[in-house]
N, C-alpha and C positions, 0 to 999 in steps of 0.2 A: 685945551689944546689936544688933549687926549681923548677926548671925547670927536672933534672934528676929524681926527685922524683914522678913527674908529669908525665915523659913519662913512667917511668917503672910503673906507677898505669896503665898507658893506657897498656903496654905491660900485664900485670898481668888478666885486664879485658878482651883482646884480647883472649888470651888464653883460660880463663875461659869458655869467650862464646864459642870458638871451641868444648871444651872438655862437653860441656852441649848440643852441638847439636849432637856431636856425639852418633851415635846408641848402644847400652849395648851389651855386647859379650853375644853372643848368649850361652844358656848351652848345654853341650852337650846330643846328643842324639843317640840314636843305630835306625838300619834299618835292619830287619833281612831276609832273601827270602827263601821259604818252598816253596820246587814244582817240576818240573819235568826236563826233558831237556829242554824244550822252555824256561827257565828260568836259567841254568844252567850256568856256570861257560862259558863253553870251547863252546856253543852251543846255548843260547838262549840269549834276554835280560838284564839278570842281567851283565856284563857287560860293556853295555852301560849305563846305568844306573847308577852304581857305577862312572861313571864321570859326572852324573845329579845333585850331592849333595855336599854338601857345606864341609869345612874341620871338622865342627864341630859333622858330623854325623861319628858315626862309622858303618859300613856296612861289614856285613857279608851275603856270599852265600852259606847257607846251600840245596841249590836244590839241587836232584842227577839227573842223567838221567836215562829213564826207569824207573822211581818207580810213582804206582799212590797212590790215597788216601790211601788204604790197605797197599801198601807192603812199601811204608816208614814208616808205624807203625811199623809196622813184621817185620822187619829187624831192627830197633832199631835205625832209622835216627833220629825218633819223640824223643826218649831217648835224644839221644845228645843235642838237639834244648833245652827240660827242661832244663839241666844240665847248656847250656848257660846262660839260664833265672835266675840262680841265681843270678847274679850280676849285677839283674836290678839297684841296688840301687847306684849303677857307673853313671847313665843319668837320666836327667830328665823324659826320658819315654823310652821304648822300645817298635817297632812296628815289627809285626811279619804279614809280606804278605805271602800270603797263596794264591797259585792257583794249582788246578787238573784238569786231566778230559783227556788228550791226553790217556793214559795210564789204565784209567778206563775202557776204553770205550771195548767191545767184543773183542775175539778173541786173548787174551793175556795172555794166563796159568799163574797161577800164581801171575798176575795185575789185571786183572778186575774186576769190580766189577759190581753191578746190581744195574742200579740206581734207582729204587724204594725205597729200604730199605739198600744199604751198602753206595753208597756214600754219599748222603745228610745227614746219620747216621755219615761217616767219619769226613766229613765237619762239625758237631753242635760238636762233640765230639775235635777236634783241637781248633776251636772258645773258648769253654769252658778251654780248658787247657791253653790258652795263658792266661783267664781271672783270671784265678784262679792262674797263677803265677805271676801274677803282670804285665803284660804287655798289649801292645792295637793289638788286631788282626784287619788287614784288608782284605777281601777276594776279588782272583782276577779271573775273568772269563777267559778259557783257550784260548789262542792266536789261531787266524785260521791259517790254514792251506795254503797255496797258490794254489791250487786246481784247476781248471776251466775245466767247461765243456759247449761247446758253447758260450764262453764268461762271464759262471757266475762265482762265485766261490764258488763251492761245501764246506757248512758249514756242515760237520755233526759234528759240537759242539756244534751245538744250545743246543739241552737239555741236556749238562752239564753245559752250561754256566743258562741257568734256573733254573734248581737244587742250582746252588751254589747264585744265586741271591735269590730266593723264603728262603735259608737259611738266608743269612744275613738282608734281611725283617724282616723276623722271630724271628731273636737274637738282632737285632736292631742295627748293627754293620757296617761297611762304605763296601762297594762293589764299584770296577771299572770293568766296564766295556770292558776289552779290546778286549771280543770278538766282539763285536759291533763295535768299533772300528776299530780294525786289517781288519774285513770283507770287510768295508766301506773305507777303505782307500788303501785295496788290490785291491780290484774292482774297485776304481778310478786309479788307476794305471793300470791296464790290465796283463795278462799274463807275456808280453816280461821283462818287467821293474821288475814283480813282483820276475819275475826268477835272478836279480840280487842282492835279499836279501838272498841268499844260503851261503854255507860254500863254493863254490867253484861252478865255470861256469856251465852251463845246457850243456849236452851231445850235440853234434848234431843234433838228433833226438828229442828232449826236446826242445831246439830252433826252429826247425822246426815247430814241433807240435803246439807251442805257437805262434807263429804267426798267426796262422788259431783260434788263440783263446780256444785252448785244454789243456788238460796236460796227456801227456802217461806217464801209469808208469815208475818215474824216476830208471835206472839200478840199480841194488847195487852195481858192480864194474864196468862192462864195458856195454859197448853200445852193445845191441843182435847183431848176426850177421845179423838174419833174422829181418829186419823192421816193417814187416808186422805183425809179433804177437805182436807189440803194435800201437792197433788203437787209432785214434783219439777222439774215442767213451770211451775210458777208463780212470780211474782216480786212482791218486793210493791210494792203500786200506792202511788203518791205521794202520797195523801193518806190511807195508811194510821197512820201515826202521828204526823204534822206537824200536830198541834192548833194552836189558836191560843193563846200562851201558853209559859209553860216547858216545858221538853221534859219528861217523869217520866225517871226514872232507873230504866228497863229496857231490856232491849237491844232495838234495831231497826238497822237499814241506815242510818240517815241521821245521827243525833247519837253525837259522841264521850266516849268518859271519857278520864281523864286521861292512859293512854298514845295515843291517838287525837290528841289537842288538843295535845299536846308533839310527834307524828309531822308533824302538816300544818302546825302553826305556825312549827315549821323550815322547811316546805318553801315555805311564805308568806316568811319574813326573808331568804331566800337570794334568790329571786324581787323582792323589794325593794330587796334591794341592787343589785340588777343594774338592774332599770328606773327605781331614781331614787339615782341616786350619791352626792349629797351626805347621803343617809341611813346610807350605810355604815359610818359611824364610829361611830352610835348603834344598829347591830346588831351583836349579840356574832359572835361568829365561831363 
């Protein structure tokens, strides 16, 4: 009898110690995405991404496509996102990523904006309203572009991604950098490879081009007849494929498929974990 009694104290402290080294369930928390097509459901990041996080995060993609700072206000996207934000009191925190700027940028009736005084006006004014509804904004600088021209790659999103950094300096609030990244990590890869983060293969002519280290404007539906109006001198312009709306599923510079969206959404979760720590537990490693 004394011996039974003895081993079930040992089984009972066995136990014990397991359940004292095991880790606390984590509580739960929301991940919320505001932003464009590069971020998008069916087209950019988010995504990939939504398989970075742990079961106990809830993750929602409210990005649309085509909408920049401005016109997801005016349209009433920014509306829905508040309404969300009611039931912060469901997690322990609610984080609301935030990135513009594809869509900002010239030449886009109706989207653009000027960045002296509307977008970084856009950006302090979203920052403020996640804070004022209870929740923690992050802001994310806009994804590049896959671009090249002579082997570089054509950033003109530097100063948006400025803009939206100099804000979150400003507000004292976490910024990732992913334009800096995306650039740096497009550029170590090169054209050819960079062109197999599309929604779908490089044209002929796209492949061609890339190889010599270029990028001609990618077609919208088919490949020109004639070759020659697209040099290798040319790159394509911003508001070449960036409709307003879901991206199509053909290849261009700026929307990802699915190896694309798993490549930059690691490189977002790594980025996250370093600018806001207590998130770390709810990104996979």
């Amino acid at each position: 009898m004394r011996k039974q009694i003895f081993f079930s104290l040992l089984t009972l402290l066995a136990v014990a110690s397991v359940l004292a080294q095991a880790p606390a369930p984590l509580p739960p928390v929301r991940i919320i995405l505001v932003g464009d097509s590069t971020m998008a459901v069916s087209s950019g990041w988010g995504p990939g991404f939504s398989k970075d996080v742990v079961p106990e995060v809830t993750f929602l993609n409210m990005a649309r496509g085509g909408r920049s700072s401005g016109s997801y206000r005016a349209e009433g996207s920014w509306a829905r996102v508040i309404d969300v934000l009611k039931s912060n009191a469901n997690f322990k925190a609610t984080y609301v990523l935030i990135q513009f700027g594809h869509n900002d940028q010239p030449g886009k009736p109706g989207r653009s904006t000027n960045l002296t005084n509307e977008f970084p006006v856009n950006i302090r004014q979203y920052v403020s309203d996640v804070v004022s509804n209870g929740a923690k904004p992050v802001l994310i600088t806009p994804l590049t572009r896959r671009s090249f021209k002579d082997g570089q790659v054509r950033n003109d999103l530097l100063p948006w991604a400025d803009a939206t950094k100099k804000v979150a300096a400003e507000m004292g609030v976490p910024v990732l950098d992913l334009n800096a990244d995306s650039v740096a990590a497009v550029q170590k890869m090169g054209p050819v490879e960079a062109n197999t983060l599309a929604m779908a293969p490089p044209p002929p002519i796209v492949a061609e081009s890339a190889a010599s280290g270029n990028s001609v404007p990618a077609p919208k539906t088919a490949v020109p007849t004639n070759a020659a109006s697209a040099t290798t001198n040319s790159v394509a312009g911003n508001a070449v494929v960036e409709r307003k709306g879901e991206a199509a599923p053909v290849f261009d510079y700026t929307h990802l498929g699915a190896k694309g969206s798993a490549f930059f959404a690691r490189m977002v979760a790594d980025e996250l974990a370093k600018a806001v720590p207590d998130l770390q537990p709810y990104l996979k490693p």
